[in-house]
Rosetta silent file (secondary structure, phi, psi, omega in degrees, C-alpha in Angstrom):
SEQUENCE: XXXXXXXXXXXXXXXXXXXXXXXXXXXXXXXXXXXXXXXXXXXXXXXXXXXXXXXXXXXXXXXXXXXXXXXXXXXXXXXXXXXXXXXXXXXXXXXXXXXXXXXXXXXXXXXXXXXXXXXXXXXXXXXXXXXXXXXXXXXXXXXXXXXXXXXXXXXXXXXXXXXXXXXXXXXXXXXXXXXXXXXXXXXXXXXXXXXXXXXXXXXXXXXXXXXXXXXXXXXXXXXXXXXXXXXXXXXXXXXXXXXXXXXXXXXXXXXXXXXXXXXX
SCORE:     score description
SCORE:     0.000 S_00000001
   1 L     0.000  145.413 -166.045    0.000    0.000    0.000 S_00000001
   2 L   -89.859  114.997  148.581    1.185    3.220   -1.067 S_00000001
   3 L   -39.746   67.795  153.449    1.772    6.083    1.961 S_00000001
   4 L   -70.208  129.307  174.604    0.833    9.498    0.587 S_00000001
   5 L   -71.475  146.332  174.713    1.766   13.062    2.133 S_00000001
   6 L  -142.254  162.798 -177.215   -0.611   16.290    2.100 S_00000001
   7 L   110.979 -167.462 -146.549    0.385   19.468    3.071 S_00000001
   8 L   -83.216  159.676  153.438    2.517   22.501    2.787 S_00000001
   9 H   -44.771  -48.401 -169.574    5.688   22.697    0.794 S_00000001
  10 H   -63.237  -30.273  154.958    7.387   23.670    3.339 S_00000001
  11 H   -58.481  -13.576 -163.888    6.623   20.254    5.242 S_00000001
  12 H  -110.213  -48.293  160.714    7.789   18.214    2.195 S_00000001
  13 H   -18.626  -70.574 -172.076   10.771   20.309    2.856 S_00000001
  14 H   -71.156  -10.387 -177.034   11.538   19.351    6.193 S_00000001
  15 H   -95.766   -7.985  176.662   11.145   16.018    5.637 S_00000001
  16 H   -66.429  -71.644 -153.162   13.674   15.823    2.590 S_00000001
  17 H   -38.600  -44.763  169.014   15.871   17.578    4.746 S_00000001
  18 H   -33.737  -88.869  170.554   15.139   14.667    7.677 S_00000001
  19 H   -36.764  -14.037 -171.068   15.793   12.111    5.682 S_00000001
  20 H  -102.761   10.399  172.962   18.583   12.636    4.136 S_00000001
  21 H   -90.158  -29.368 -176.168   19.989   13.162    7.779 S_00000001
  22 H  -133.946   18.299  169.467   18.708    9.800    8.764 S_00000001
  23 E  -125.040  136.031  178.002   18.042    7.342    5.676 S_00000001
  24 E  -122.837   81.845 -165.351   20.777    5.599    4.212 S_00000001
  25 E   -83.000  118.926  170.566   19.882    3.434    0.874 S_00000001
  26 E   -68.836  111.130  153.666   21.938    0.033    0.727 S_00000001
  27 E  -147.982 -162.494  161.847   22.735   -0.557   -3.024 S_00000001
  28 E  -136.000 -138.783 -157.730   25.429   -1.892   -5.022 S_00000001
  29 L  -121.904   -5.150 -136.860   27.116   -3.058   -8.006 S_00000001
  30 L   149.698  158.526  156.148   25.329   -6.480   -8.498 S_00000001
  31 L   -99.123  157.630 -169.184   23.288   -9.057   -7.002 S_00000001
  32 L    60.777   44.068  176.789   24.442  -11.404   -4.429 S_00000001
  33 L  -116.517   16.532  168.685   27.781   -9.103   -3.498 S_00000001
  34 L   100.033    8.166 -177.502   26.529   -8.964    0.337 S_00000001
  35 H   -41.178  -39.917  165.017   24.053   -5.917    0.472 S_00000001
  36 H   -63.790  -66.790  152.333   22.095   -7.671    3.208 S_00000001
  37 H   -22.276  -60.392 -169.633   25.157   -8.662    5.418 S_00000001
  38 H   -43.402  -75.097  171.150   26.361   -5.358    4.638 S_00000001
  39 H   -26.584  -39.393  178.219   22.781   -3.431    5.877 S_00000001
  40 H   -90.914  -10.151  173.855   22.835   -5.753    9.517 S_00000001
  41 H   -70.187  -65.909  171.349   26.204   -4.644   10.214 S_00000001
  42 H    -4.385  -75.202 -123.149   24.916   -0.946    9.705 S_00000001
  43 H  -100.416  -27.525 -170.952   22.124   -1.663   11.518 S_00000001
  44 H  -110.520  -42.820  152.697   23.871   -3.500   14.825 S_00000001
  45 H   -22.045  -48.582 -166.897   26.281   -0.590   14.658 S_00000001
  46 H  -107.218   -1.705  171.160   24.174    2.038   15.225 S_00000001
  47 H   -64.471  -65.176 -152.336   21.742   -0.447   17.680 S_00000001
  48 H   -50.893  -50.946 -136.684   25.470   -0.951   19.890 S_00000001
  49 H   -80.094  -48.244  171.916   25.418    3.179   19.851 S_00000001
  50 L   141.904   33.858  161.318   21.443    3.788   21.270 S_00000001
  51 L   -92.134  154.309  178.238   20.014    4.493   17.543 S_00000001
  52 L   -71.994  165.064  173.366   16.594    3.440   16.750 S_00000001
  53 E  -169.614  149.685  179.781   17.010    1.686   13.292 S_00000001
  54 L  -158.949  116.795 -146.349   14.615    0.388   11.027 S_00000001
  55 E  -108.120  106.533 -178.830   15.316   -1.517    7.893 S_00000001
  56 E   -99.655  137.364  162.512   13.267   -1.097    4.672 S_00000001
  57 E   -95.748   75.928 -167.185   12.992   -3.989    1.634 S_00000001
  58 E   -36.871  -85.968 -157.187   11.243   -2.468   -1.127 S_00000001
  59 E  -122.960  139.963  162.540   11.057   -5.390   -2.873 S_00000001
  60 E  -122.798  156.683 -154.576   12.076   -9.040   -2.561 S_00000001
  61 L  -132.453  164.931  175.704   12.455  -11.755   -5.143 S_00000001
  62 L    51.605   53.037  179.553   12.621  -15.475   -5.178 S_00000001
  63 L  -164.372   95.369 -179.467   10.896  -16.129   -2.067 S_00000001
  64 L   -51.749  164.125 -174.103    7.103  -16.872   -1.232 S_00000001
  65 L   -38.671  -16.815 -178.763    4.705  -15.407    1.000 S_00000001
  66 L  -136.993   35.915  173.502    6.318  -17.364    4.290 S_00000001
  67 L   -97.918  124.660  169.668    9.910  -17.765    3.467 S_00000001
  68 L   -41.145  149.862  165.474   12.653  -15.914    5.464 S_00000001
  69 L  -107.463 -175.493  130.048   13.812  -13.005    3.719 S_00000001
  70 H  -123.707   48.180  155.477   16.253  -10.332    4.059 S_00000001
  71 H   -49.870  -63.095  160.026   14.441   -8.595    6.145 S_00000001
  72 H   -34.214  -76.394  178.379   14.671  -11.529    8.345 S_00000001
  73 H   -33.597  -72.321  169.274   18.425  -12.381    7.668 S_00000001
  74 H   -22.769  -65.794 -158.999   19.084   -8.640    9.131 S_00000001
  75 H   -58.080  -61.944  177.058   17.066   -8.874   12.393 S_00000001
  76 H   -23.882  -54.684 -171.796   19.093  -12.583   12.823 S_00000001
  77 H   -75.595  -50.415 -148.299   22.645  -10.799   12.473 S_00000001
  78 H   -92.561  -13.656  157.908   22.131   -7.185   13.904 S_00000001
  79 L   116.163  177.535 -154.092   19.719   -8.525   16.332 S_00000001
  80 L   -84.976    7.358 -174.929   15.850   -8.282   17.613 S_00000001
  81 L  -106.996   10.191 -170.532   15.639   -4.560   18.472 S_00000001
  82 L   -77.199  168.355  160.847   16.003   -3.741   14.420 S_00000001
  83 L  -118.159  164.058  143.572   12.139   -3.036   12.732 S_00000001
  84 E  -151.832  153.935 -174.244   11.812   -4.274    9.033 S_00000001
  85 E  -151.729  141.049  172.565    9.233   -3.826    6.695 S_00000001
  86 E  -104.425  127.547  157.065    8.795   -5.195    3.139 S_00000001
  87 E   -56.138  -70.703 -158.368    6.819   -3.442    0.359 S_00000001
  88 E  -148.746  160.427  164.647    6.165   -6.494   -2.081 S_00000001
  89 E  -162.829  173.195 -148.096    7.978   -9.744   -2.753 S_00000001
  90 L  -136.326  128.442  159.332    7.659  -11.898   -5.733 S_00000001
  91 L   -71.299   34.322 -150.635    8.423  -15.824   -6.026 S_00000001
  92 L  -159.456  138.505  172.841   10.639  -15.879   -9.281 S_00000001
  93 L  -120.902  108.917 -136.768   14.156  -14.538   -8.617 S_00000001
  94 L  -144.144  124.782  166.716   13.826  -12.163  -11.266 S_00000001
  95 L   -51.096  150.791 -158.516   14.194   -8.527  -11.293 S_00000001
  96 H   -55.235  -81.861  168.679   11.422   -6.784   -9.309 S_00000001
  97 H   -17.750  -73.887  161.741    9.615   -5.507  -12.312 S_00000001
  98 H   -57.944  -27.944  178.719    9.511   -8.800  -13.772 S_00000001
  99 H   -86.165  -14.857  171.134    9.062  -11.181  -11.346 S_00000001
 100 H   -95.939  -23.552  168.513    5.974   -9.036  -10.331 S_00000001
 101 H   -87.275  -30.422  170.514    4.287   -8.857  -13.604 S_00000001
 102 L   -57.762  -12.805  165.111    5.243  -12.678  -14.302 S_00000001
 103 L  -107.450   19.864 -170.246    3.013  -13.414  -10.752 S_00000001
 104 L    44.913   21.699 -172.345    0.315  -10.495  -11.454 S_00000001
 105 L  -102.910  149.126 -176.024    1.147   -9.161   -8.448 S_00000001
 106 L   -64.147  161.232 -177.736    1.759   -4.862   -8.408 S_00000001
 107 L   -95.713  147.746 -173.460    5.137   -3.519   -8.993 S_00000001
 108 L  -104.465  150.144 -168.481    6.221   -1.210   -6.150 S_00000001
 109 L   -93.670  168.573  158.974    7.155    2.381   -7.641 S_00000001
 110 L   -62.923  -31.492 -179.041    9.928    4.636   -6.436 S_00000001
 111 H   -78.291  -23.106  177.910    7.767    7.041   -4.948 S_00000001
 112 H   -88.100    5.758  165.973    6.127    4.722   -2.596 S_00000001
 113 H   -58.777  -63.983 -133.622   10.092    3.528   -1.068 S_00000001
 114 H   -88.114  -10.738  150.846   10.702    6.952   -0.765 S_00000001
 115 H   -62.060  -67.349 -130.025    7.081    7.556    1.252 S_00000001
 116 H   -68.162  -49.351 -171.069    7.457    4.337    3.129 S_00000001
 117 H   -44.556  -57.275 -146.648   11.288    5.637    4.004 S_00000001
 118 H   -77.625   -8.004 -179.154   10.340    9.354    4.864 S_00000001
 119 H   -81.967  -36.575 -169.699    7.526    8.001    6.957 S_00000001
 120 H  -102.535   26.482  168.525    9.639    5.541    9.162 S_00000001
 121 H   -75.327  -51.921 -158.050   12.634    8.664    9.124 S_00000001
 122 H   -86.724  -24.845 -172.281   10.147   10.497   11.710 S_00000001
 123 H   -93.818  -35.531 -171.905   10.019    7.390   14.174 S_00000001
 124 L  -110.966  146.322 -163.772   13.645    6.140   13.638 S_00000001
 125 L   -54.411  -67.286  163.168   16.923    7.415   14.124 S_00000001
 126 E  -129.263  142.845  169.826   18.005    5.449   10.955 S_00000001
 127 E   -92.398  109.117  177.079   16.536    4.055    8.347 S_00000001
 128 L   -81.989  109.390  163.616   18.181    1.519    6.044 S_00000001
 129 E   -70.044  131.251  162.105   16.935    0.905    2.109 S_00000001
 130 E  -122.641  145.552 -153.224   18.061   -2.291    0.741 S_00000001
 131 L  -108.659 -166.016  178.306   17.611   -2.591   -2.663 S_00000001
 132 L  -132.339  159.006 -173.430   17.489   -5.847   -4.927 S_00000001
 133 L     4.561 -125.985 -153.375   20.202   -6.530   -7.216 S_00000001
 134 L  -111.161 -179.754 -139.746   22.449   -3.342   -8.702 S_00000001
 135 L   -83.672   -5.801  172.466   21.506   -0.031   -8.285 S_00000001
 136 L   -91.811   -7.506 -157.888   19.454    0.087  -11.821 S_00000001
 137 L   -66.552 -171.718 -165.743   17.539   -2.966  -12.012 S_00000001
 138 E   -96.252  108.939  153.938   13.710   -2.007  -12.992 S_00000001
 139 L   -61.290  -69.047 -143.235   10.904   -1.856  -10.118 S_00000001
 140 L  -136.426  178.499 -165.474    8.496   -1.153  -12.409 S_00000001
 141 L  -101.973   14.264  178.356    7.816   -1.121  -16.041 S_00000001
 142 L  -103.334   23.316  167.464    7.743    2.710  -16.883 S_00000001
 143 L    97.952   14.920 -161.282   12.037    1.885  -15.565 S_00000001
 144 L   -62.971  158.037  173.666   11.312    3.493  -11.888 S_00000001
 145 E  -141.991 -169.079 -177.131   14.687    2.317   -9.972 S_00000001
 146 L   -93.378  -43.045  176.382   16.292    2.496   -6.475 S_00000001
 147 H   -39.766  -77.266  155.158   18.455    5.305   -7.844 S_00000001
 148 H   -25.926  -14.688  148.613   15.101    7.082   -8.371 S_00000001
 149 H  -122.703   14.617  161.164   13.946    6.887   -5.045 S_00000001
 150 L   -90.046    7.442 -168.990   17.220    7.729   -3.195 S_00000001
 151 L  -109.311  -85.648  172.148   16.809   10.915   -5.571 S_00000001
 152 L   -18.654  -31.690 -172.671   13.116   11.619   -3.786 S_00000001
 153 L  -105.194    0.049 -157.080   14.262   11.234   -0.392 S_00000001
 154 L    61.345   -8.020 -170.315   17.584   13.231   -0.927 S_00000001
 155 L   -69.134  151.823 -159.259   18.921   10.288    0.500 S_00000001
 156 E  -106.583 -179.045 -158.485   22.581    9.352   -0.218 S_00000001
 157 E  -128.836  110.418  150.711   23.539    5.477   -1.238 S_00000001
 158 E   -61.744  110.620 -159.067   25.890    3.261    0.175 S_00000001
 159 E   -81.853  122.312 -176.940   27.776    1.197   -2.874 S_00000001
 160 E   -94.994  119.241 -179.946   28.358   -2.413   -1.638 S_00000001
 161 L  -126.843  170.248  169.522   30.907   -3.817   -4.622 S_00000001
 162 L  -102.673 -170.924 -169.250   32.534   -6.857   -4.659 S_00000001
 163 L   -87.200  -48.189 -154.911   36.731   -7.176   -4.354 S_00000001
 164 L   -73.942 -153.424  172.023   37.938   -8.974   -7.276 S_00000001
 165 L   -77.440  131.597 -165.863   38.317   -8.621  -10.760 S_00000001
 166 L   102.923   17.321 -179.929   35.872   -6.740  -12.809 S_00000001
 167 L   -89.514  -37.772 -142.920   34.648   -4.449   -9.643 S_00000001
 168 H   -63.148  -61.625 -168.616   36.596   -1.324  -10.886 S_00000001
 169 H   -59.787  -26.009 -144.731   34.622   -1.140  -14.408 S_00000001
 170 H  -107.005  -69.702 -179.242   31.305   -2.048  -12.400 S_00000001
 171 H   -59.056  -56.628  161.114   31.916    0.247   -9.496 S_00000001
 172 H    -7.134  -70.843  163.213   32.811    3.246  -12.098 S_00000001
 173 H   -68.793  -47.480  158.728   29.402    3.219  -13.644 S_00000001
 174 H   -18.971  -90.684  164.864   27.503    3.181  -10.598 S_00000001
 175 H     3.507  -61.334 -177.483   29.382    5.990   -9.685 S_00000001
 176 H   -72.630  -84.226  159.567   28.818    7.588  -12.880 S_00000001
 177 H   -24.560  -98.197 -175.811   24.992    6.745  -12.644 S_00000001
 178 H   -24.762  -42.595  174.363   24.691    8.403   -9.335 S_00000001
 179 H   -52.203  -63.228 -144.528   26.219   11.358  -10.374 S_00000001
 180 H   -77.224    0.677  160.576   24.381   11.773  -13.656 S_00000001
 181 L   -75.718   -4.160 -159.894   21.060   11.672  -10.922 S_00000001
 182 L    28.842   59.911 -167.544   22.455   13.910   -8.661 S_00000001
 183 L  -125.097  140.919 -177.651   22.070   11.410   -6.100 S_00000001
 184 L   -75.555  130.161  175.310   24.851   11.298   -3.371 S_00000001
 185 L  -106.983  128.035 -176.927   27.254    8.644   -2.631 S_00000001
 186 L   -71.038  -21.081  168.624   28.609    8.056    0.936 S_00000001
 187 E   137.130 -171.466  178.687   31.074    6.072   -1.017 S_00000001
 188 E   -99.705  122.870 -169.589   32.234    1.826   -1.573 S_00000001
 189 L  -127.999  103.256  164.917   32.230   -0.820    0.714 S_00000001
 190 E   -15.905   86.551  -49.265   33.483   -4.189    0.054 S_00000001
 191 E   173.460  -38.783 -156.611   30.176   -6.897    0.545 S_00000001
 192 E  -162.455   74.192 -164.648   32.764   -9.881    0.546 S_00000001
 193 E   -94.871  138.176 -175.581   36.541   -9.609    1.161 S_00000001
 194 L   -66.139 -163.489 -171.292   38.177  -12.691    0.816 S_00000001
 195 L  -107.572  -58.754  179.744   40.099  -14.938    3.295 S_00000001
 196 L  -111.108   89.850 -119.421   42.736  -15.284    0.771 S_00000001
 197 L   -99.893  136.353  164.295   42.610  -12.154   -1.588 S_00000001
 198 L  -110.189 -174.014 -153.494   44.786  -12.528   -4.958 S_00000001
 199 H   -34.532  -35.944 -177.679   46.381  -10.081   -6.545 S_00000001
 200 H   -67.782  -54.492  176.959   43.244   -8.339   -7.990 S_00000001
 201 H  -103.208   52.042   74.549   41.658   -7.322   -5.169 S_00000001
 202 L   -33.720  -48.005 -166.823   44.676   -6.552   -3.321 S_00000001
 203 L   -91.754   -9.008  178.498   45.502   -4.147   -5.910 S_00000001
 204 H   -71.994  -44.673  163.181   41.707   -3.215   -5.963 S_00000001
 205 H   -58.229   -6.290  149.697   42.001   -1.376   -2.384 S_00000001
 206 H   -76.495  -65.918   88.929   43.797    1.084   -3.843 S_00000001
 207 H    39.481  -75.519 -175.314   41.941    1.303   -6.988 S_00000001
 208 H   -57.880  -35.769 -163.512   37.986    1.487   -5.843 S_00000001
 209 H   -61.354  -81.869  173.225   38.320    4.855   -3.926 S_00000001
 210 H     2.528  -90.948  159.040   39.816    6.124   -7.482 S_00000001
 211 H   -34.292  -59.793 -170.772   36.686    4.714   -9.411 S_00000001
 212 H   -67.777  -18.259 -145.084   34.006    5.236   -7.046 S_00000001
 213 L    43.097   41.663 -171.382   35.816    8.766   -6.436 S_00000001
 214 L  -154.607  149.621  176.914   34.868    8.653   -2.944 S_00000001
 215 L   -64.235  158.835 -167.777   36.696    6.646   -0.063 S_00000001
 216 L   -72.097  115.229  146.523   36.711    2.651    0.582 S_00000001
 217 L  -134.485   65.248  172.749   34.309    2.673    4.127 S_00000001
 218 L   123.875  173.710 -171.315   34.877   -0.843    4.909 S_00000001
 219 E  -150.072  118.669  161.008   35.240   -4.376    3.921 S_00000001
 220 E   -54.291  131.902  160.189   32.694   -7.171    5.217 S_00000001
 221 E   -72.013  142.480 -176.990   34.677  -10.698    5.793 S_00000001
 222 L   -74.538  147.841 -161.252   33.639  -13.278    3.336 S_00000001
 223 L    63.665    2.631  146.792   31.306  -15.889    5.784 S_00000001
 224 H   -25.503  -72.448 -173.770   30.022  -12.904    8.063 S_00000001
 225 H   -60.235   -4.633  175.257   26.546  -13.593    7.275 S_00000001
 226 H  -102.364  -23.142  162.371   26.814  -17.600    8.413 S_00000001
 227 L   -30.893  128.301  158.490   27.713  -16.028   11.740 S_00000001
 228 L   -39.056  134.519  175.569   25.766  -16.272   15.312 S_00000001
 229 H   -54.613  -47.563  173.934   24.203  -13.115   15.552 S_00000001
 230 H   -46.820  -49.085 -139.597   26.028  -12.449   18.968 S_00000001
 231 H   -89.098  -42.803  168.630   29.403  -13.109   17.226 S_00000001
 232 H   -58.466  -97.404 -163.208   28.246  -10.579   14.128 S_00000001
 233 H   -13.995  -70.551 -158.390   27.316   -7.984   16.535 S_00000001
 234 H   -66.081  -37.034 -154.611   30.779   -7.644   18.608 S_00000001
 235 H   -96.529   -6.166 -165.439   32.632   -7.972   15.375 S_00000001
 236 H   -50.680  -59.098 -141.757   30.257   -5.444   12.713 S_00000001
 237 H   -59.386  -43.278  168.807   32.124   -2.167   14.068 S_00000001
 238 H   -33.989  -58.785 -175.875   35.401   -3.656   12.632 S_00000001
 239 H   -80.932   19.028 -177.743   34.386   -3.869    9.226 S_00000001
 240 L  -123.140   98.728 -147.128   33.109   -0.752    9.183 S_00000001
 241 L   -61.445 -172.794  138.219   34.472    3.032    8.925 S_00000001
 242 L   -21.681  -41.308 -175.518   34.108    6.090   11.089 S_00000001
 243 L  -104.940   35.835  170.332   31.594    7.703    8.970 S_00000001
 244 L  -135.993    4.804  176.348   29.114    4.411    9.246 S_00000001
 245 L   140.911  -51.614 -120.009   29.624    4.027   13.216 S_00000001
 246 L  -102.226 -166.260 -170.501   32.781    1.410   12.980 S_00000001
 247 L  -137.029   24.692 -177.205   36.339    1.806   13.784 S_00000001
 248 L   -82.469  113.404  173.450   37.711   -0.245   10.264 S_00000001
 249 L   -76.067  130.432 -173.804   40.714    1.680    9.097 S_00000001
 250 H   -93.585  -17.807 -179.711   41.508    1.847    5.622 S_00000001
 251 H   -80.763  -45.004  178.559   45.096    2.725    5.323 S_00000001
 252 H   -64.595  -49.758 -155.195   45.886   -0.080    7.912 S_00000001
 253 H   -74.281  -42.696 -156.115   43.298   -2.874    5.962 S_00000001
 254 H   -65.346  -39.560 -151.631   45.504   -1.281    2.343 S_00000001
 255 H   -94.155  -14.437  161.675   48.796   -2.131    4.074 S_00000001
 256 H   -66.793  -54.335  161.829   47.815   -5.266    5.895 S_00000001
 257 H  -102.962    1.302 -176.493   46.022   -6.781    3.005 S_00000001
 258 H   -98.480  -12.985  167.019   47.075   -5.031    0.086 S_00000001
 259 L   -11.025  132.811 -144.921   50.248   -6.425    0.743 S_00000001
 260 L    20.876   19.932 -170.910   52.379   -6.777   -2.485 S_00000001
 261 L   -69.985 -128.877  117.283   49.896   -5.038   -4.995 S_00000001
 262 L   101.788  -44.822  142.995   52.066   -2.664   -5.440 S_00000001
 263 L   111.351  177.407 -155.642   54.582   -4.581   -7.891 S_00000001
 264 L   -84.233    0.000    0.000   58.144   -4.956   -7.540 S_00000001
């Protein structure tokens, strides 16, 4: 159901202005590069601190009406004091658009994300979007996107990429995409850094800040997300920078793990 607003401009003001102080839309580079991991670390970050937090899905795909989600998969990691709310979800894992007209079921637009967001913005400190797949697929079929409703809310978008090779070209275009939207990026955060990184993404931490033009602010460990929620909790703030809650350095993670990129 869609949430409309009535009233003055100047109210539709203040609430851009809210939001974009307290909504943060999770989106990336791809599907399946950790956006959900990524979102409960946020999200148990800013729990650990005393923020309210509340976790939006527009849409989810390839999952039926009683199937965990990852809406769920959040609350599990960052823990039971998160909220989440789903718009729509679709059984076909499919882009959003499609997978909702292949089940007849409505397509959720950009404008109602960015009502449902600016609505739970007045009860909670922050609100997290998590998107489906990369920051363009199609909600709906006149091309509405997640870009498009991080544009509506003012809100700016955290890029979740993956490490290895072929992030650079991938993260670039986001980038680029964001831009040509005037939609803000807090910058790129690594969804799935390996245990044992080769050369490419070692040489990639250098490299993404470049591309995204905005700094690296953090790197998830690959298997986070099979973690006990307790064990994800103590360890989120690590993987995370300064400007998302955490205390994950990036010039220490370049010189720790970046470790011979750098060529002879």
């Amino acid at each position: 159901m869609t949430t409309t607003w009535h009233g003055s401009r100047a109210r539709c003001a203040r609430r851009r202005r809210r939001a974009d102080m307290t909504v943060i839309v999770v989106s990336g580079t791809g599907t399946e590069i950790g956006k959900t991991v990524t979102t409960a670390a946020v999200a148990a970050v800013a729990r650990a601190a005393g923020r309210s937090v509340a976790v939006l899905k527009p849409a989810q795909t390839g999952v039926g009406p009683d199937d965990p989600g990852d809406a769920r998969e959040v609350t599990r990691l960052a823990g039971e004091g998160i909220t989440t709310l789903e718009l729509a979800r679709y059984p076909e894992p499919l882009a959003p658009d499609v997978a909702a007209r292949r089940a007849g079921l409505a397509q959720v637009r950009p404008q109602q994300v960015a009502d449902a967001a600016a609505k739970l913005a007045t009860e909670y400190d922050l609100v997290l979007v998590e998107g489906a797949g990369g920051l363009l697929v199609r909600l709906d079929d006149e091309g509405g996107t997640l870009a498009d409703a991080a544009r509506l809310l003012g809100a700016p978008v955290l890029m979740v990429v993956t490490a290895g090779l072929g992030t650079l070209n991938a993260t670039a275009l986001t980038a680029e995409a964001l831009r040509a939207r005037g939609v803000r990026q807090l910058g790129p955060l690594i969804g799935s850094w390996p245990t044992a990184p080769d050369l490419a993404s070692r040489c990639n931490l250098a490299d993404l800040p470049k591309d995204a033009g905005t700094p690296l602010l953090g790197a998830v460990p690959a298997g986070a997300g099979s973690l006990e929620g307790p064990a994800f909790r103590a360890s989120a703030g690590s993987w995370l920078a300064p400007e998302l809650g955490g205390t994950w350095d990036a010039k220490a993670f370049g010189e720790r793990e970046g470790a011979g990129a750098r060529g002879r």
